[in-house]
N, C-alpha and C positions, 0 to 999 in steps of 0.2 A: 880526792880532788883530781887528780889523773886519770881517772877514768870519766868522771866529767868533761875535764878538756878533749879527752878523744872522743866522748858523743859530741860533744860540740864540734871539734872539728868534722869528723864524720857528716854532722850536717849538713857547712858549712860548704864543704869539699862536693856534696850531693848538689845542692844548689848552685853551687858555680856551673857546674858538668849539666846545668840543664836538665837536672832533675833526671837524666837516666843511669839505670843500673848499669853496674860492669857488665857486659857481652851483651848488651844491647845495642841496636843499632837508632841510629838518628836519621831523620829522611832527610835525603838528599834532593837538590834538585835537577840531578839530572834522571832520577830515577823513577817510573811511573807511579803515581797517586792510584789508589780501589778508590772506587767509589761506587758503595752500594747503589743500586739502579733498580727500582720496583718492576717487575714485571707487567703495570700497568700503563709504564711512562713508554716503553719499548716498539716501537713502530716495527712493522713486517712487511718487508714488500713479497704481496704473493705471485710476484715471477721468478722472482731468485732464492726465495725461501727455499731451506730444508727442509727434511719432517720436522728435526727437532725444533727450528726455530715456527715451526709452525701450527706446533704444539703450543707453543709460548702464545697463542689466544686462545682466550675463551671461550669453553664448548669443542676445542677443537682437541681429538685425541689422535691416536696414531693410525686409527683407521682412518678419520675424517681426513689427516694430514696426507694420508699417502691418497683419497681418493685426490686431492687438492692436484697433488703433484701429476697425478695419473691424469687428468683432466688436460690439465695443460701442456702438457706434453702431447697430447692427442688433439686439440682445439690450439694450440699457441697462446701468446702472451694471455692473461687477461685484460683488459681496457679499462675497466671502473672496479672498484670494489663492490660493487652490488652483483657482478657478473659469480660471483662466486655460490651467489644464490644456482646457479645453471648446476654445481656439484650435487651428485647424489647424497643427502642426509647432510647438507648445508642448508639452513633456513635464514629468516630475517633475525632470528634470535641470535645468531651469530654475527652478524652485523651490528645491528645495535649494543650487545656487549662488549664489542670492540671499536667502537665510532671512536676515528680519528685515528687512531694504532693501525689501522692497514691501509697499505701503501701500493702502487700500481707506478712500477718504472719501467 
């Protein structure tokens, strides 16, 4: 019968505490929330992009990123996202798999 009352309490004590374990922690709200973010939602603007963040489109690898970078650097900003077409081994297929995700500030 006493070891019943202590899974009872046990339970009891679990659900008051919010349902978490000893040494766990509780989110707070001064403390930043993750929140997963699909690599499809992710806008690039390709004036201030990195490689890596420029990697982060479609078709676009670490060669295509760094000609990205090398381009602009040598021509200045880009103007429109279709200018990226002017990149060596940048096509329209890059474009349209990223329509809307790349940005020009």
């Amino acid at each position: 019968m006493v070891k019943r009352w202590m899974g009872v309490m046990a339970v009891a004590l679990w659900c008051v505490a919010g349902g978490v374990a000893v040494g766990e922690e509780k989110e707070h709200k001064d403390r930043p929330v993750r929140v997963k973010v699909d690599a499809k939602d992710v806008k690039v603007n390709i004036n201030e992009a990195s490689k890596t963040e420029l990697m982060k489109l479609a078709g676009v690898g670490a060669g295509s990123a760094q000609k990205i970078i090398e381009y602009r650097e040598a021509h200045g900003p880009f103007k429109k996202a279709q200018d990226l077409e002017k990149v060596d081994g940048i096509g329209k297929g890059v474009l349209e798999k990223n329509s809307g995700r790349i940005t020009v500030k």
